[in-house]
C-alpha positions as CSV (number, residue, x, y, z in Angstrom):
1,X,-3.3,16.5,-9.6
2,X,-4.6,20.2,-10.8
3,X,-2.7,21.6,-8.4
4,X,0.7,19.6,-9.6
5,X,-0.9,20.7,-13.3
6,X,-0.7,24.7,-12.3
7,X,2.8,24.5,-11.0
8,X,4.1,22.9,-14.2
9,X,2.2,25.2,-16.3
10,X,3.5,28.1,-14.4
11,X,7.0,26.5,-14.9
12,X,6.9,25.9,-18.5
13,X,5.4,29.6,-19.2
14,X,9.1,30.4,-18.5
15,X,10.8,29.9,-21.9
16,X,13.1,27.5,-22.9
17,X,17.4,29.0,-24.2
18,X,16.0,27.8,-27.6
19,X,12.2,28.3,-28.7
20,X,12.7,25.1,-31.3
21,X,14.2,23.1,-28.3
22,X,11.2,21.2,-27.0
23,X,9.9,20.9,-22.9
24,X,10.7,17.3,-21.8
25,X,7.6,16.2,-19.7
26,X,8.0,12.2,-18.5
27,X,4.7,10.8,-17.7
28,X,3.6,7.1,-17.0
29,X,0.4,7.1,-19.7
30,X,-0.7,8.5,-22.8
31,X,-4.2,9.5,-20.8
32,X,-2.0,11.5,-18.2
33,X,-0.3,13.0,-21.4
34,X,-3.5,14.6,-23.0
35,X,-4.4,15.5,-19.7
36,X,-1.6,17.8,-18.8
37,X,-1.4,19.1,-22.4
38,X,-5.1,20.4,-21.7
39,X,-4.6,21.6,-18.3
40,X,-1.3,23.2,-19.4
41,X,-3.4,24.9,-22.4
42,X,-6.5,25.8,-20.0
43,X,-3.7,27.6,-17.2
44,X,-1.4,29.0,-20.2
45,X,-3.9,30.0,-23.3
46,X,-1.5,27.4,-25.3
47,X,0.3,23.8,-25.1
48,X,3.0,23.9,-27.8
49,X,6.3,22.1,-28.5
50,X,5.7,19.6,-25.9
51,X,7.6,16.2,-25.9
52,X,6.1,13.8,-23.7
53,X,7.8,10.0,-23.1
54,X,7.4,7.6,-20.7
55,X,10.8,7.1,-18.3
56,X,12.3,4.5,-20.2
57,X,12.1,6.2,-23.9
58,X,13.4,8.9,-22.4
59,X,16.8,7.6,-20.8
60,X,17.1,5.7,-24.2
61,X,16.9,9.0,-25.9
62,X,19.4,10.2,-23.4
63,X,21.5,7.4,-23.5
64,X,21.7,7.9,-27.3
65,X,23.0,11.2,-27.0
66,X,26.5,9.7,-25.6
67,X,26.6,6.3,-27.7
68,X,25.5,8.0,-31.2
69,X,25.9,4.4,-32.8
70,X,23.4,2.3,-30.5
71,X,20.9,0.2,-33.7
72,X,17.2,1.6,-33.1
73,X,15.6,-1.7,-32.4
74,X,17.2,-3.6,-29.0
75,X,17.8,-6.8,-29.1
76,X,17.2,-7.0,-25.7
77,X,13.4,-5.9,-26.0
78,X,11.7,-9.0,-24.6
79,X,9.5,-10.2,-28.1
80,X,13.4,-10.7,-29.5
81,X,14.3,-12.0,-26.3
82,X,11.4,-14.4,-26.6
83,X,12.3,-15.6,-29.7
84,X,16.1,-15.9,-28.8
85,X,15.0,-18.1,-25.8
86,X,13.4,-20.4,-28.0
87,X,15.9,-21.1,-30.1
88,X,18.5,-21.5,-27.3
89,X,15.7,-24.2,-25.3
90,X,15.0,-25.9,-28.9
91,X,19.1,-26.7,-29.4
92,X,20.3,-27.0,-26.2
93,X,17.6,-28.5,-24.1
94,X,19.6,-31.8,-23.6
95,X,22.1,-29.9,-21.7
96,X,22.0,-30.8,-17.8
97,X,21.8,-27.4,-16.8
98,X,18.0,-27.2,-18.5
99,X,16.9,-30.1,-16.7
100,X,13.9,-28.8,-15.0
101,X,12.7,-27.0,-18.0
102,X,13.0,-30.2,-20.1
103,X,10.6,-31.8,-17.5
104,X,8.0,-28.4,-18.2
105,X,8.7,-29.3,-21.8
106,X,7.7,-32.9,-22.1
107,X,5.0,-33.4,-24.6
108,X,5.3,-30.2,-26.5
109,X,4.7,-31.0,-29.8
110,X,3.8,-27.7,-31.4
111,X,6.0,-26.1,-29.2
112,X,3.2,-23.3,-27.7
113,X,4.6,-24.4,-23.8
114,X,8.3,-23.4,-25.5
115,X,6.4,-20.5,-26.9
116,X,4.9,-19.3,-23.7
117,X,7.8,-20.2,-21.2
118,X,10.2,-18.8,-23.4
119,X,7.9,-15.4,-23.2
120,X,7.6,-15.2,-19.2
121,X,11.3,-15.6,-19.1
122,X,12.0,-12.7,-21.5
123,X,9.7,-10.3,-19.3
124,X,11.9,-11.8,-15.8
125,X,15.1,-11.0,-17.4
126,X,13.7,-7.7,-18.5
127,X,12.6,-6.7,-15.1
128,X,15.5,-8.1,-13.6
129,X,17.6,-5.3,-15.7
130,X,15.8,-2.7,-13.6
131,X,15.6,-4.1,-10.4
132,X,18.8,-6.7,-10.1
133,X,21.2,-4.9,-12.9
134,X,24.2,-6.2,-10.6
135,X,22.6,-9.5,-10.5
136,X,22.5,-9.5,-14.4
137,X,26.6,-8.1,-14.4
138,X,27.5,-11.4,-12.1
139,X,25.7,-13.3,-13.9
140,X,27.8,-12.3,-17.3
141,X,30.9,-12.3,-15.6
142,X,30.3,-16.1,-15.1
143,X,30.0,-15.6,-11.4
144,X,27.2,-18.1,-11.2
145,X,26.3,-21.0,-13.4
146,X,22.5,-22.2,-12.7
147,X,20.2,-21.9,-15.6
148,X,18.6,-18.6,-15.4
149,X,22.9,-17.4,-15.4
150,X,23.3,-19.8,-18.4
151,X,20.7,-18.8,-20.4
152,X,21.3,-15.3,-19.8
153,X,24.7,-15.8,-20.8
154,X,23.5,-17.1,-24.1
155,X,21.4,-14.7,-25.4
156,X,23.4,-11.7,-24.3
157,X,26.9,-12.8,-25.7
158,X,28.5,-10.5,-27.5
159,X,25.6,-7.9,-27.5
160,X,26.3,-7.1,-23.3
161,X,26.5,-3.6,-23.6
162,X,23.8,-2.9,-25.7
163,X,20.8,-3.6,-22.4
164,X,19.6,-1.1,-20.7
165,X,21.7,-2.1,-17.4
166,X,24.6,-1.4,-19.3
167,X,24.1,1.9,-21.2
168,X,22.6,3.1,-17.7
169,X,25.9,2.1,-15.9
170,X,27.8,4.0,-19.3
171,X,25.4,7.6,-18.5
172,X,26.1,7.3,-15.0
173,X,29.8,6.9,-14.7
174,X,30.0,9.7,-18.0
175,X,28.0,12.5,-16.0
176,X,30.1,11.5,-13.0
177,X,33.4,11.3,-14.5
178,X,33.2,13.1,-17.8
179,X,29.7,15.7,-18.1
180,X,32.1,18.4,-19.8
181,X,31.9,15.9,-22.9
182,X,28.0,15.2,-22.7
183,X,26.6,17.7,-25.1
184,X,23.0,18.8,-26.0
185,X,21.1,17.4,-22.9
186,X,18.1,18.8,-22.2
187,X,17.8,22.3,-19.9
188,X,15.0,21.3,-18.7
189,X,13.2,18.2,-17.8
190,X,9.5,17.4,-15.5
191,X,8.1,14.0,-14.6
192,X,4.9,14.3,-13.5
193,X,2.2,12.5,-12.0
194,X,4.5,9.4,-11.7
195,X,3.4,6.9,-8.5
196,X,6.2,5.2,-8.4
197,X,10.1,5.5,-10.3
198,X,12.3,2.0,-9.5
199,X,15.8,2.9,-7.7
200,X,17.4,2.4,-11.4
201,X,15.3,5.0,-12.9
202,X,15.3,7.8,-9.7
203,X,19.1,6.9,-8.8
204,X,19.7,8.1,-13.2
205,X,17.4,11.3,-12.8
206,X,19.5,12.4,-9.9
207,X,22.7,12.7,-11.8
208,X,21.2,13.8,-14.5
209,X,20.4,16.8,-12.4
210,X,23.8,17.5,-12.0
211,X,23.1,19.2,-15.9
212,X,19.8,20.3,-16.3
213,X,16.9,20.8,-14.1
214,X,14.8,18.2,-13.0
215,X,11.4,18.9,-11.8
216,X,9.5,16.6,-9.8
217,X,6.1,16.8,-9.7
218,X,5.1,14.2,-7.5
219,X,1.0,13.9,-5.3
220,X,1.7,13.0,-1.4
221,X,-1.4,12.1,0.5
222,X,0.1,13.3,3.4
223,X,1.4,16.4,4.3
224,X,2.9,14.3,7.4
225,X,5.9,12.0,7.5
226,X,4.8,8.5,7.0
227,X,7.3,6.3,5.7
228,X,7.1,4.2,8.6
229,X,3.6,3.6,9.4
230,X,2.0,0.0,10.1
231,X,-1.0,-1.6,9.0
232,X,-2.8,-3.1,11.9
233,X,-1.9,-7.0,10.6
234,X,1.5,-6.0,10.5
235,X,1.2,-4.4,14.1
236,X,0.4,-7.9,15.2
237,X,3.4,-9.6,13.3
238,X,5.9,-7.4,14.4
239,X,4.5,-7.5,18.1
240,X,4.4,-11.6,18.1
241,X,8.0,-11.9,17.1
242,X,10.0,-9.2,19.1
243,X,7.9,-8.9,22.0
244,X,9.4,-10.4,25.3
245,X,8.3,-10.7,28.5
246,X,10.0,-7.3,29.6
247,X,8.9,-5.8,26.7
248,X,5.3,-3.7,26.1
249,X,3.9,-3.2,22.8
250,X,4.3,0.6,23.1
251,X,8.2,-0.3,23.6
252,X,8.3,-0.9,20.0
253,X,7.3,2.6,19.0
254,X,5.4,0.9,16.2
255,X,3.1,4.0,14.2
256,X,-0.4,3.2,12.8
257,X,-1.2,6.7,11.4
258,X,-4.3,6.4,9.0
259,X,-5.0,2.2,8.6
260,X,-6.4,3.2,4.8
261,X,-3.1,4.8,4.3
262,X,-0.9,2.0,5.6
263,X,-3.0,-0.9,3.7
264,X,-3.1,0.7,0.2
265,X,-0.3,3.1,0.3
266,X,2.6,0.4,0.2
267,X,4.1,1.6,-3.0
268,X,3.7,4.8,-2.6
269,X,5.2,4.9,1.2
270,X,8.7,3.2,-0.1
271,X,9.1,5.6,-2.5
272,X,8.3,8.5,-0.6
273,X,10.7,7.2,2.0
274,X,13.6,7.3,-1.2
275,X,12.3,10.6,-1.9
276,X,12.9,12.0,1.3
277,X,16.8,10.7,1.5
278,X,17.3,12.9,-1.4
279,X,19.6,16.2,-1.5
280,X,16.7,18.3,-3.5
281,X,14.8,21.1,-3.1
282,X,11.1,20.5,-2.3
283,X,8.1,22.4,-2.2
284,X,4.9,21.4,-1.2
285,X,1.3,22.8,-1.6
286,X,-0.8,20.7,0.7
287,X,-4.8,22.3,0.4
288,X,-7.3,20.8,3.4
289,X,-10.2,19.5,1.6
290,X,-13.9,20.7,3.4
291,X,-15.5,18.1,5.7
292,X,-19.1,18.1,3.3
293,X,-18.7,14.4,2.2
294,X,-17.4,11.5,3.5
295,X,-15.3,11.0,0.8
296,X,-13.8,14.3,2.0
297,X,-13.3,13.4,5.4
298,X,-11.5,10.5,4.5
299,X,-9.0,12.5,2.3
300,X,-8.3,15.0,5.2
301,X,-7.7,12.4,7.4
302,X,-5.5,10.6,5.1
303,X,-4.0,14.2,5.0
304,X,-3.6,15.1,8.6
305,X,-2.3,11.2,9.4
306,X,-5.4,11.0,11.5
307,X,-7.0,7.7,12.1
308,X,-10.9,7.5,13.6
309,X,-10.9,4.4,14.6
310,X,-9.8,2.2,17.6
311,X,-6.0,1.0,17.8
312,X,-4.6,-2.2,18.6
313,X,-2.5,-0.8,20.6
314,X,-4.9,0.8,22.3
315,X,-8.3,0.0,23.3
316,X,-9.8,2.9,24.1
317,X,-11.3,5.1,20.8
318,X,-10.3,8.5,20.6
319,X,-13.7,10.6,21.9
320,X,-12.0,13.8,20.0
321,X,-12.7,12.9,16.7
């Protein structure tokens, strides 16, 4: 992270068009934000006129920018969704479509289990706005009718275009079709430190790059390419259902790498595997750590994609290590 910290402070020290326009930095935590102000202020002598948001404040702000007349508050944050939910379950729970969450709701008499159902399905529908947002358009276009579609359909009529699905599908299609008219974007934006962005939040940085400069500061654990290594366990699944009898195990080209790696690096392997199918420019500034500790041998073989230990595919240890 200190050395993502000195390339962003050497970035920022070039100035902005405008010294009263402010450097976007995106960032996942308001820890991680005093942290890079300090570093920036220990590399730089000063951290000034610094606007830091988390990635969905920030495409809100951006979004505003081409629908001036969007209402501050959403009424699709999930407490008002929660609260819309219970009213649609409290008048129209007799309907057949709400069968099986009449059943859940059988002997609520102070209505808490309407309360707290009412609140796990606000948080669904506002994940399923980042991850399904063309589930979310079928489901208002009446393409499906099960309850989840019906309830949706309820608390969203009239207001559709005011989720973030939506205005994300309005930017997109404007920088696409129309940037000319998109005025006073940003010239310069970073995201730092971020372990993981969601395909609707990377897939809306890209275009935005088509305007202004995106920066990407992201840390890789591996200078190597390992998007398509295997955990041991998985070695064994994948090997019990394709191998035949004409097939060997090394037939299947299956790559362990670093078995720490592969078991806790899940996240952070799929969405270096999206990074890597980007058109972008990418430098990287990979430093071998000493071999002193054993913490430090562990993070240079993490580095280096080298594993110590004995593979399933192959019995015999590796007497180089």
């Amino acid at each position: 992270m200190e050395i993502l910290a000195q390339q962003l402070a050497r970035i920022v020290r070039d100035p902005l068009p405008s010294p009263l326009v402010p450097e976007i930095i995106v960032v996942q935590s308001r820890g991680m934000e005093r942290w890079v102000s300090m570093e920036i202020a220990g590399h730089n002598g000063i951290c000034a006129n610094c606007s830091f948001l988390f990635p969905n404040p920030f495409l809100q702000e951006i979004v505003k920018k081409i629908i001036p007349d969007l209402p501050e508050d959403s009424p699709f944050d999930p407490v008002t969704m929660t609260f819309k939910i219970m009213n649609v379950l409290q008048s129209s729970i007799d309907l057949p479509v709400y069968e099986r969450l009449k059943r859940y709701l059988v002997h609520d008499k102070n209505g808490m289990k309407r309360f707290q159902i009412s609140q796990k399905i606000a948080d669904l529908f506002d994940q399923y706005l980042v991850f399904r947002p063309e589930m979310m358009f079928r489901w208002e276009n009446g393409k499906q009718d099960h309850w989840q579609a019906k309830l949706w359909r309820e608390i969203s009529c009239g207001k559709e275009n005011l989720h973030r699905a939506w205005m994300r599908k309005t930017l997109l299609e404007k920088i696409r079709t129309n940037s000319h008219e998109i005025e006073n974007l940003p010239d310069r934006i970073s995201i730092f430190g971020i372990s993981y962005l969601p395909p609707f939040h990377l897939e809306t940085f890209i275009e935005i790059s088509r305007l202004s400069q995106v920066n990407l500061f992201l840390m890789n654990p591996c200078r190597e390419y390992w998007a398509e290594i295997v955990t041991p366990r998985q070695v064994k699944e994948i090997q019990r259902k394709y191998i035949t009898s004409t097939e060997t195990a090394e037939e299947l080209y299956l790559e362990e790498g670093n078995q720490l790696l592969a078991s806790l690096g899940t996240l952070g392997r799929n969405f270096f595997s999206l990074i890597s199918g980007m058109d972008c420019q990418m430098f990287e500034n990979f430093r071998d750590p000493d071999e002193r500790s054993m913490l430090s041998k562990i993070q240079r073989d993490i580095l280096n994609l080298k594993d110590r230990s004995v593979s399933p595919l192959n019995s015999t240890p590796d007497l180089n290590t």
